[in-house]
C-alpha positions in Angstrom: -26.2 35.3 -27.9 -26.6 37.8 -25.5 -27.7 41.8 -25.5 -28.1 44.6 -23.6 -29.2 48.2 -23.7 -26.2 50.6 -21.6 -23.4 52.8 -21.9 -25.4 55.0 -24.9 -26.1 51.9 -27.1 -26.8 48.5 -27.5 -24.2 45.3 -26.7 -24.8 42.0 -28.9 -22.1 39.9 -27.3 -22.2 36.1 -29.8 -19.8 33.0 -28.2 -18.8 30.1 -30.8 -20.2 32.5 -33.5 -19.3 31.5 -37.0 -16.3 33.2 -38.4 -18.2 35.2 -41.6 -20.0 37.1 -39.1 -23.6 38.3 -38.7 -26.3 40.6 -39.9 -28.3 42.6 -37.2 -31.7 44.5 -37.6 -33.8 46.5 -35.7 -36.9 47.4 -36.2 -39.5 49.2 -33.8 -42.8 47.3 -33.8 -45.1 49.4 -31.9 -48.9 49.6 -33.3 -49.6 53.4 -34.6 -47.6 55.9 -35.6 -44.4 56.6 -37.9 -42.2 53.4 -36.4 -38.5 53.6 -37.3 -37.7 50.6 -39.5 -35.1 51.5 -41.5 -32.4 49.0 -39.8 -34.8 46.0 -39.9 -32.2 43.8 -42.7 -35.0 43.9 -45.1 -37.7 45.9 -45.6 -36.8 49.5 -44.7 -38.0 52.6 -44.4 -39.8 55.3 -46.4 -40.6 58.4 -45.7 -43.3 60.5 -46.8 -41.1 62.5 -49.5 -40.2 59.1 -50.7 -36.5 58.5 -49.3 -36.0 55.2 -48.8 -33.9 54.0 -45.6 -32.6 50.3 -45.9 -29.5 49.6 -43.0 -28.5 46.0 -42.0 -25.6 46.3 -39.2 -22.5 43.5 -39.7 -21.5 41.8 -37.0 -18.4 40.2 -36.0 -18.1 36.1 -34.7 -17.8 38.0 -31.4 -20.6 40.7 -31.9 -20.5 44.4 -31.6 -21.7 47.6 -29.9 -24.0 50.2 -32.2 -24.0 54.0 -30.6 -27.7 55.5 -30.4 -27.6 58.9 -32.6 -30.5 61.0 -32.8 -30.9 61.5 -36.4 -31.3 59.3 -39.1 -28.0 61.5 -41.0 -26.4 59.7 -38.0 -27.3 56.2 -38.6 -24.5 54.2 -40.3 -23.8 50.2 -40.5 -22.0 48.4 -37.9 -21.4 51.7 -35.7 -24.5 53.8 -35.0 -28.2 53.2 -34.5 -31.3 55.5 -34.3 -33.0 52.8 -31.6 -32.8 52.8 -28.0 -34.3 50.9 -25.2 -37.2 52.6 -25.0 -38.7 51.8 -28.4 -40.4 48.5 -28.7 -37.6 47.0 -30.6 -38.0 43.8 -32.7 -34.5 42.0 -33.2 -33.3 40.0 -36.5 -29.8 38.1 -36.0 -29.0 36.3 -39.0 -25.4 34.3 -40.2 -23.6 35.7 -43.0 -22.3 32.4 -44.1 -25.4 30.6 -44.3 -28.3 32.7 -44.1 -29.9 30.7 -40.6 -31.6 33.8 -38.8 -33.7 34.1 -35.4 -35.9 37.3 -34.3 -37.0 38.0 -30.7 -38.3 41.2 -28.7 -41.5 43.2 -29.1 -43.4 41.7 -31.8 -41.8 39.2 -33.6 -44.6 39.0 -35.8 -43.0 41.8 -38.1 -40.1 39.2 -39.5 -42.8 36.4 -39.8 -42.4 33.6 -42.9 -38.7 33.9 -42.7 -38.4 30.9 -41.0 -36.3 32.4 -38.7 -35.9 30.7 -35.0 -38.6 32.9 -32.6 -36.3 33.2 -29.3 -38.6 35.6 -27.3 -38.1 38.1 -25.0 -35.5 41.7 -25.7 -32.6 42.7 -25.1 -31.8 43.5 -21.2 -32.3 46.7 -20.2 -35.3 47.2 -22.2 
């Protein structure tokens, strides 16, 4: 697995992935604040008039490339996100097929008691 912040978004690029594909979060982990974690996989977003935000973003056994929009009207699944490299992103990769998951970047805290595989550091460009 391997990503990278350019060309207006963010590249996950997966070799030998597993055919049924992924599920990729994002969720900005930064202490303070209104932090933007509506495409975290799991627990979402809420905003203060009660809207609830909950995106997960398929992958394919290759990967894919999400486009960073300015708006939350803007975000949809697979295509867009509202993150960029300059948040403190907190990543959550996890296999369609059989659930295995791993987090890395920022604060890897936010996805604990998932049992996911900590890997570390971000995404380059970061």
């Amino acid at each position: 697995m391997d990503c990278a912040w350019g060309g207006g978004g963010i590249e996950v690029e997966l070799s030998g992935g597993d055919p049924g594909g992924y599920f990729f979060g994002l969720a900005e982990t930064r202490t303070g604040g209104d932090a933007w974690t509506g495409e975290d996989c799991l627990y979402g977003y809420t905003t203060s008039s009660g809207t609830v935000y909950s995106y997960c973003h398929p992958l394919s056994a290759e990967g894919g490339f999400l486009v960073t929009v300015e708006s939350i009207l803007d975000v949809f699944e697979g295509s867009t996100t509202l993150h960029s490299a300059v948040l403190d992103n907190t990543y959550y990769l996890a296999e369609a097929a059989t659930g295995d998951c791993w987090v890395f970047g920022h604060d890897t805290s936010y996805y604990g008691g998932l049992g996911c595989l900590d890997l570390g550091g971000g995404c380059q460009g970061e």
